[in-house]
C-alpha positions as semicolon CSV with decimal commas, in nm:
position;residue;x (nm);y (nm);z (nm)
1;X;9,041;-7,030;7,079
2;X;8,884;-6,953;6,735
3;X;8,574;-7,080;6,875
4;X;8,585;-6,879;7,183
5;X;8,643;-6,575;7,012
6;X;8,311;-6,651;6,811
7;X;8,095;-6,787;7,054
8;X;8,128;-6,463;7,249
9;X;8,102;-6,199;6,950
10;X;7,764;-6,431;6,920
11;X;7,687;-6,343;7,280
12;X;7,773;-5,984;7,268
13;X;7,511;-5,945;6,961
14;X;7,278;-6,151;7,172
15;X;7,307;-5,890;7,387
16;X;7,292;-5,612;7,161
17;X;6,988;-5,739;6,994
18;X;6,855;-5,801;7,306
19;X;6,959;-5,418;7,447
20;X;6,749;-5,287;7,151
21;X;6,471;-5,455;7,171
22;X;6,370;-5,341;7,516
23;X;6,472;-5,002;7,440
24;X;6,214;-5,009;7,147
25;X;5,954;-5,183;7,415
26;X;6,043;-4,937;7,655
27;X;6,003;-4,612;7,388
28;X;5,650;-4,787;7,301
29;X;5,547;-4,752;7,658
30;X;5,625;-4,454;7,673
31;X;5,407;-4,339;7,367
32;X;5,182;-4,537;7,484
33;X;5,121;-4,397;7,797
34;X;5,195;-4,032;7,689
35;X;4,912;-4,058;7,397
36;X;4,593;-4,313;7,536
37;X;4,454;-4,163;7,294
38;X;4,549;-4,317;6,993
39;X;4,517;-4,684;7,143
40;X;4,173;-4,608;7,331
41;X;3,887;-4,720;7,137
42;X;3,630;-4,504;6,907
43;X;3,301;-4,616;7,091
44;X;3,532;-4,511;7,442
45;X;3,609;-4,183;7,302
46;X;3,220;-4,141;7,237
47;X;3,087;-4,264;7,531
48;X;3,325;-3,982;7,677
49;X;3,184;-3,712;7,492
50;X;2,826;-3,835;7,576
51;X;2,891;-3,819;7,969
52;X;3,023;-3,495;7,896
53;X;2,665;-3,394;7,853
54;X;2,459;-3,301;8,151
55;X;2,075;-3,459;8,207
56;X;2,015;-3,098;8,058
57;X;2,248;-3,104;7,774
58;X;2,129;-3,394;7,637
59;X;1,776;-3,278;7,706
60;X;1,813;-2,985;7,513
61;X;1,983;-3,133;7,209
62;X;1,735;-3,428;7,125
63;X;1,443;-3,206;7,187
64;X;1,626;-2,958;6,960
65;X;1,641;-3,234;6,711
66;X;1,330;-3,404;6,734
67;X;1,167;-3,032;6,721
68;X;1,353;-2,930;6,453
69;X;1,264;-3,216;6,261
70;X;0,879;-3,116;6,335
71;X;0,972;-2,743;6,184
72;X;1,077;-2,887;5,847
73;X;0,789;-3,102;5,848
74;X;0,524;-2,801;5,946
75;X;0,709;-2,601;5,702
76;X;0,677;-2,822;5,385
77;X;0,354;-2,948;5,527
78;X;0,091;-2,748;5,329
79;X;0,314;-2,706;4,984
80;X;0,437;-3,075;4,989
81;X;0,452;-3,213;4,600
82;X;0,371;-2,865;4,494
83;X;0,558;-2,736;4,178
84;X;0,764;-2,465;4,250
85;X;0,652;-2,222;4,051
86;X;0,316;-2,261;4,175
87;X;0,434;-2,238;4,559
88;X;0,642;-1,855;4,494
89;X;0,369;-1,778;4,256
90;X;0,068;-1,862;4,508
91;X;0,260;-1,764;4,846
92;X;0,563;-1,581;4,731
93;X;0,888;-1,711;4,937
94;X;0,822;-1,948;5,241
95;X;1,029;-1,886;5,572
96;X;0,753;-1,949;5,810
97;X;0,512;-2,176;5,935
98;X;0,186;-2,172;5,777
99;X;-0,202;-2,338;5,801
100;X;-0,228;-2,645;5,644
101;X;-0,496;-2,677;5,414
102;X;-0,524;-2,988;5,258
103;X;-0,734;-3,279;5,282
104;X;-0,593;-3,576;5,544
105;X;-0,383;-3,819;5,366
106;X;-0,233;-4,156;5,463
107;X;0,109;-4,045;5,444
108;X;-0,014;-3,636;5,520
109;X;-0,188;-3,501;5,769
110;X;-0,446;-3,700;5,966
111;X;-0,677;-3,347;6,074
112;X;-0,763;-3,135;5,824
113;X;-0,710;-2,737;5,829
114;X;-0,393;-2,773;6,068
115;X;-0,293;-2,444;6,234
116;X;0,076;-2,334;6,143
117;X;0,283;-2,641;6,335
118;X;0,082;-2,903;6,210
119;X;0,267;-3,212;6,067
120;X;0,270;-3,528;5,858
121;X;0,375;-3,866;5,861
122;X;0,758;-3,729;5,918
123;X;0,685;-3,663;6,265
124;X;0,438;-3,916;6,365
125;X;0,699;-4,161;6,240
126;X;0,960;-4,016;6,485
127;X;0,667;-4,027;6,746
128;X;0,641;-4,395;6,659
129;X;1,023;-4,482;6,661
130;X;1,142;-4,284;6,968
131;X;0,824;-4,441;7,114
132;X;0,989;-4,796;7,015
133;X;1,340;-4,693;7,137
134;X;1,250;-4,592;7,485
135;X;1,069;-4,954;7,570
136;X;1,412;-5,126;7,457
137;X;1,719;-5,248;7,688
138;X;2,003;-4,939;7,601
139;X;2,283;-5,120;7,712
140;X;2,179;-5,415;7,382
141;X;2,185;-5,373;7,011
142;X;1,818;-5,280;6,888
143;X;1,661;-5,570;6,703
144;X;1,556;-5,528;6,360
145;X;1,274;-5,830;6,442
146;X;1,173;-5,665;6,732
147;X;1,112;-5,293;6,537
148;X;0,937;-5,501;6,233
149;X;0,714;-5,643;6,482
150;X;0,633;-5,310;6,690
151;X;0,531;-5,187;6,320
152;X;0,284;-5,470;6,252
153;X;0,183;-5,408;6,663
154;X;0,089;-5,096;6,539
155;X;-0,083;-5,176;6,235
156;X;-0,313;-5,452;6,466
157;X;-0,421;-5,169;6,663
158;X;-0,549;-4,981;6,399
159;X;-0,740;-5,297;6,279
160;X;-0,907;-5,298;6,598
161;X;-1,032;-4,980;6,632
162;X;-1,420;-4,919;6,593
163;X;-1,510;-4,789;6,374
164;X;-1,198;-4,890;6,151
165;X;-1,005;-4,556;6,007
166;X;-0,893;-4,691;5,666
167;X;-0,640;-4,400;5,619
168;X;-0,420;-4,528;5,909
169;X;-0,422;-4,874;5,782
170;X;-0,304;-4,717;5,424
171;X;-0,027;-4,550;5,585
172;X;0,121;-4,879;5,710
173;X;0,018;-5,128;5,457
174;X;0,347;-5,100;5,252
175;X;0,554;-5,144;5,602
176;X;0,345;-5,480;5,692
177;X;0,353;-5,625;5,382
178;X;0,778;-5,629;5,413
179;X;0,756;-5,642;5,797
180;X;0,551;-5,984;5,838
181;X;0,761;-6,184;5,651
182;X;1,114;-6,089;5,783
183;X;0,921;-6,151;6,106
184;X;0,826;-6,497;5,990
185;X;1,195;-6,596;5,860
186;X;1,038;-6,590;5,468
187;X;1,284;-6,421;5,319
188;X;1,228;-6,513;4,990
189;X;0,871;-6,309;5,018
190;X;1,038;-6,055;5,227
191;X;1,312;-5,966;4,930
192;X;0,993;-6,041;4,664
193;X;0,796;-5,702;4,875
194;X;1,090;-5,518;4,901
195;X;1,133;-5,437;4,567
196;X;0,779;-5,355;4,541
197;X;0,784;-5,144;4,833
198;X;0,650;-4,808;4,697
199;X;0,664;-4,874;4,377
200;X;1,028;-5,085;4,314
201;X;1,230;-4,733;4,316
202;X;1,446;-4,639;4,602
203;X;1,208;-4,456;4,844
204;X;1,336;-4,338;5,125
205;X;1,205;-4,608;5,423
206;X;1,469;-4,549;5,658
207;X;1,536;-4,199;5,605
208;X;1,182;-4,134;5,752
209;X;1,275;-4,261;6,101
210;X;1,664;-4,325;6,121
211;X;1,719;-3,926;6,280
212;X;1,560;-4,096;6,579
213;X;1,864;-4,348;6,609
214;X;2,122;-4,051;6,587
215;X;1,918;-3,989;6,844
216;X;1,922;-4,252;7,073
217;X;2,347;-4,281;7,058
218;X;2,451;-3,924;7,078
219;X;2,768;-3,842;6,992
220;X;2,859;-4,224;6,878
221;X;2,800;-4,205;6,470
222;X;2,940;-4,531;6,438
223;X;2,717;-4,692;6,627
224;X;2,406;-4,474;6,468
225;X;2,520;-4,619;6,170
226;X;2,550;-4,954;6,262
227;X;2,220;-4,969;6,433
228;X;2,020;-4,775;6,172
229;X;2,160;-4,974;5,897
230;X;2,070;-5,322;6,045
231;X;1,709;-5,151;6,139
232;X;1,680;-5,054;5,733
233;X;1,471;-5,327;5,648
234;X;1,267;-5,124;5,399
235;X;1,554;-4,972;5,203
236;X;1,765;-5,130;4,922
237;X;2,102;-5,064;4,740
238;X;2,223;-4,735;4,846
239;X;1,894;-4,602;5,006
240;X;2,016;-4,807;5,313
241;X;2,372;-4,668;5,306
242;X;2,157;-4,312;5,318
243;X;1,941;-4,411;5,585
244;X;2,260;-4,503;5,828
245;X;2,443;-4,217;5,749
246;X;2,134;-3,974;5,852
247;X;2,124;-4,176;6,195
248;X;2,540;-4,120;6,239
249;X;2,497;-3,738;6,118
250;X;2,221;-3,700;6,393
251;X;2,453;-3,854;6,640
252;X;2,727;-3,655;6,518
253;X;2,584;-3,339;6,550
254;X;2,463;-3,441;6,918
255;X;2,837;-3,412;7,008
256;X;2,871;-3,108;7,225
257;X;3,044;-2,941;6,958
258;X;2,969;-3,060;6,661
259;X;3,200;-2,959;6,387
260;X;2,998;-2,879;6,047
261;X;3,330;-3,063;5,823
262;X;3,297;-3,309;6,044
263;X;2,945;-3,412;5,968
264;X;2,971;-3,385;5,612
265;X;3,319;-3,611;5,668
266;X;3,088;-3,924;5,720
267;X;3,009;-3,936;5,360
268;X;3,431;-4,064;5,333
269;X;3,502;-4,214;5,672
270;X;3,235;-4,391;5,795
271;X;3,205;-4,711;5,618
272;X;3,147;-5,020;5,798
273;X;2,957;-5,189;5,517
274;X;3,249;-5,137;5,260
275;X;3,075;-4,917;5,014
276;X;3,373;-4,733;4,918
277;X;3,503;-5,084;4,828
278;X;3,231;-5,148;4,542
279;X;3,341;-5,244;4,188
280;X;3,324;-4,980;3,853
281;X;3,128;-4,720;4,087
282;X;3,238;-4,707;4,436
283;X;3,000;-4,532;4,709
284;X;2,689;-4,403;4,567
285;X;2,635;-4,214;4,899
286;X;2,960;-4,024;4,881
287;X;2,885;-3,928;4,534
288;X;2,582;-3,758;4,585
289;X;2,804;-3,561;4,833
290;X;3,021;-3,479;4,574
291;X;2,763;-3,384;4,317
292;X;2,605;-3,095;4,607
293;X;2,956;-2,961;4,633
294;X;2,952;-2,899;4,255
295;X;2,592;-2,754;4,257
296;X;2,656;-2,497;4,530
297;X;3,014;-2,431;4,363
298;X;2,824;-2,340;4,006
299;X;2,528;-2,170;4,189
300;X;2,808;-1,917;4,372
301;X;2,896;-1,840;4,056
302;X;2,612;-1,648;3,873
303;X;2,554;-1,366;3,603
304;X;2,450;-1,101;3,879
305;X;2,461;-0,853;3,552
306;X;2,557;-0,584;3,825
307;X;2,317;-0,606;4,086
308;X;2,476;-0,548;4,409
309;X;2,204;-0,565;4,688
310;X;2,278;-0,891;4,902
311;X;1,922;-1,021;4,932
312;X;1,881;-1,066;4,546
313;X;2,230;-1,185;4,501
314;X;2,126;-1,484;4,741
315;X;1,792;-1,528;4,583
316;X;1,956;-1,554;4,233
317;X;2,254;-1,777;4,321
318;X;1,943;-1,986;4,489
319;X;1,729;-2,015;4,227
320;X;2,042;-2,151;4,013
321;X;2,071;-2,415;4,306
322;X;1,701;-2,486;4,219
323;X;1,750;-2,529;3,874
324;X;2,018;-2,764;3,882
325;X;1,873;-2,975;4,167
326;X;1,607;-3,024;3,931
327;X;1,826;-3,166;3,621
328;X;1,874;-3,416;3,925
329;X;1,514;-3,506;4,014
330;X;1,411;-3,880;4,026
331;X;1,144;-4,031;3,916
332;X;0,965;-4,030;4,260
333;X;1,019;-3,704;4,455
334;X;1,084;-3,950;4,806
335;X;1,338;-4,092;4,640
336;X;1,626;-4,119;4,896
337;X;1,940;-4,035;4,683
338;X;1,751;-3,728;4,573
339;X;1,652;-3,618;4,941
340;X;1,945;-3,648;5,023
341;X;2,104;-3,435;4,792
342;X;1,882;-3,174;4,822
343;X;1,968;-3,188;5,236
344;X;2,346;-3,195;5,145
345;X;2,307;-2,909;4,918
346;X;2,095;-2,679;5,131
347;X;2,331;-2,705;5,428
348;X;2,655;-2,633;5,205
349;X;2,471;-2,345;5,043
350;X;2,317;-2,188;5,354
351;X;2,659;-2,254;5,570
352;X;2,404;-2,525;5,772
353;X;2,241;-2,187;5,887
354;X;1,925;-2,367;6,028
355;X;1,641;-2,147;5,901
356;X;1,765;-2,082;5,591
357;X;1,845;-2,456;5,516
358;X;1,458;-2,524;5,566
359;X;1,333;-2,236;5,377
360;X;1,574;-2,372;5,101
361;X;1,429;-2,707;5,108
362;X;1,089;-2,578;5,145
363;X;1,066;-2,362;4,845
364;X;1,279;-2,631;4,640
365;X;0,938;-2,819;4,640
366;X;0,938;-3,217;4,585
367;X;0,895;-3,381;4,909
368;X;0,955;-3,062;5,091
369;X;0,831;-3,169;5,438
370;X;1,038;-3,506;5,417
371;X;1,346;-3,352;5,324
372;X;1,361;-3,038;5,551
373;X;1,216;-3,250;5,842
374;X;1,559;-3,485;5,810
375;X;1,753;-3,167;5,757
376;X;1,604;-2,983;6,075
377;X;1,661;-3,306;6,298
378;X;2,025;-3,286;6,204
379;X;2,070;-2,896;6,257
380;X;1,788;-2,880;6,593
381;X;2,110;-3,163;6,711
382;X;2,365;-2,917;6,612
383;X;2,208;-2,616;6,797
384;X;1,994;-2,741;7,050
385;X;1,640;-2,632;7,080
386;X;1,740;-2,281;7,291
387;X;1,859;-2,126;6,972
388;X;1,616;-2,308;6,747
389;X;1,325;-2,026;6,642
390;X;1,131;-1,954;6,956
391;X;0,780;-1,847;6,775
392;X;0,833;-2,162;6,550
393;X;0,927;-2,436;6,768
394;X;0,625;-2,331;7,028
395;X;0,391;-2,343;6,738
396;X;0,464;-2,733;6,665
397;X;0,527;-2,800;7,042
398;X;0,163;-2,712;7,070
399;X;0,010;-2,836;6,759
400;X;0,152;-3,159;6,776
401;X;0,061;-3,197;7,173
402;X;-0,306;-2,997;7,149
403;X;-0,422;-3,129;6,808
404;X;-0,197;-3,465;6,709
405;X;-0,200;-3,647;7,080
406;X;0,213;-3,639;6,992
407;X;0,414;-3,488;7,335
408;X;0,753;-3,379;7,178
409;X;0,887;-3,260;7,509
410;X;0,781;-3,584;7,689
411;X;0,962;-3,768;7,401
412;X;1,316;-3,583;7,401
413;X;1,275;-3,634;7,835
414;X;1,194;-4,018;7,831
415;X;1,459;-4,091;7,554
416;X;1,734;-3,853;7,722
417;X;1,669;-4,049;8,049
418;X;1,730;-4,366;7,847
419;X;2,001;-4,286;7,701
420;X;2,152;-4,158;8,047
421;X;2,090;-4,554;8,183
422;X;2,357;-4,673;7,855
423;X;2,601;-4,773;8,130
């Protein structure tokens, strides 16, 4: 009887247990079907967003990046390297696009005496990459053997031109000498180049073409990231973490609307590689983040010694930006931690307003046309190229078509259609 009495309390909790569970199951379903949207997957939630776009959309916000990017380039473009006392004392405050005279250069201008919308190896990079993008399969990763070879392709064809142009050859000869190797497997000469690459310091490879990425996966920063990162075969230590995170703030601000906190959010988030995770000093990237908060917080807060008119109030809190950027320079002006926080800064400062941001970066000095042509590709994404400057982006649409053979219109089309095909 005893037993009885046991085996079916045992039963009954069975039961019970058994109750419970499926009303737990049940309640999970229920979630689960009320809110996909915490069980569907990031890259499904992007691809969303990028169907969202229209053939037009899409259109307009690459070309407004990949125009924008040509805008900080012009802009910088004749005062690039200068100091910056020299550049207000010689031309007073830059906020337009001016001639550039200055002899052709390797990694400058190829034609001398540009008209205002000429550019430098910043855009002819972009020319090169998008150029790269649009011949490969979207619906597969890109193929960091496959990019290193399309830059020694390049590099052959300037060998075989008659007579031989020794200036284009100089602007790649840093690239091949890394490139050939990791093409060959050598990786013990590849990693030997790469720390000579420019000098040993952390120049900013990547950052010179990795907009173009951000590009190529609107709205998907992860995958940017991802794909820029393995494609930063020229960059070391945190210069690559740099490089990826332009590529996923390009993509970012491709999203139809792009939120500015979300963009600068990145620097935290988006990790894949496990930065954040590094002994004694954590992520290098998210510091210099940190570091343009605190410059634009102490710049804000100036001796205005009275002065109440709003246009000197922002030149002086600006000039206190400068000055403290400066107690951060590098050693080389491309170096990409400093870029980078000069970008970070100006956009924080300037409320990523996107003519002041350039004008900012322009009259900074440094690598002014490097900097502000990464910071325009970033903000042309966020705007689109309909409310970029209309007398400044026809000026570089035409130079760059009627006087550097580079079509930025047939670009942005042939990539958007790619990107359309990324089933």
């Amino acid at each position: 009887m005893k037993m009885d009495i046991q085996n079916k309390k045992n039963i009954k909790t069975l039961l019970s247990n058994f109750a419970i569970g499926k009303l737990i199951i049940v309640n999970f379903m229920i979630l689960f079907l009320s809110f996909p949207n915490i069980v569907i997957s990031q890259q499904s939630t992007q691809t969303t967003n990028q169907k969202l776009q229209t053939k037009s959309e899409l259109y307009n916000k690459i070309l407004g990046s990949l125009v924008g990017s040509a805008i900080g380039d012009a802009m910088g473009a004749p005062y690039e390297m200068w100091p910056r006392e020299e550049i207000f004392q010689k031309r007073g405050y830059i906020n337009q696009l001016d001639t550039v005279f200055r002899y052709k250069g390797a990694e400058g201008n190829w034609v001398t005496d540009l008209p205002p919308g000429g550019t430098t190896d910043d855009t002819r990079f972009k020319n090169f990459t998008i150029n790269f993008l649009i011949g490969q399969n979207p619906n597969t990763n890109l193929s960091d053997r496959k990019f290193a070879q399309a830059i020694i392709n390049q590099y052959d064809s300037y060998a075989k031109e008659q007579p031989i142009d020794s200036m284009k050859l100089d602007w790649l000869i840093e690239w091949v000498k890394i490139a050939k190797p990791f093409v060959k497997k050598d990786y013990l000469k590849y990693q030997q180049n790469l720390i000579k690459f420019y000098g040993g310091d952390l120049a900013c490879g990547g950052l010179l073409y990795s907009p173009c990425i951000g590009m190529y996966y609107p709205g998907q920063p992860e995958k940017a990231y991802s794909e820029a990162y393995s494609l930063a075969l020229w960059d070391q230590g945190y210069a690559r973490d740099l490089t990826a995170l332009a590529a996923a703030m390009v993509a970012e601000a491709l999203k139809k609307e792009p939120q500015k906190e979300e963009i600068l959010a990145l620097f935290d988030k988006l990790d894949p590689e496990g930065f954040h995770k590094s002994r004694l000093v954590g992520r290098l990237s998210k510091g210099v983040l940190d570091r343009a908060q605190l410059i634009v917080k102490s710049a804000n807060e100036p001796d205005l010694a009275g002065e109440t008119n709003p246009e000197i109030i922002y030149r002086i809190k600006q000039e206190k930006a400068f000055k403290l950027l400066h107690e951060n320079n590098e050693k080389i002006p491309f170096h990409a931690g400093e870029l980078m926080l000069q970008i970070l800064t100006s956009f924080i400062f300037t409320d990523f307003d996107f003519q002041k941001s350039i004008a900012f970066l322009v009259n900074n000095a440094r690598d002014n046309d490097t900097n502000s042509a990464i910071a325009g590709s970033i903000l042309g994404a966020m705007v689109g190229f309909e409310k970029l400057p209309i007398t400044m982006r026809n000026q570089v649409i035409d130079v760059s078509k009627n006087k550097l053979n580079i079509d930025l219109e047939k670009l942005a089309n042939e990539l958007s259609d790619r990107v359309l095909e990324r089933k």
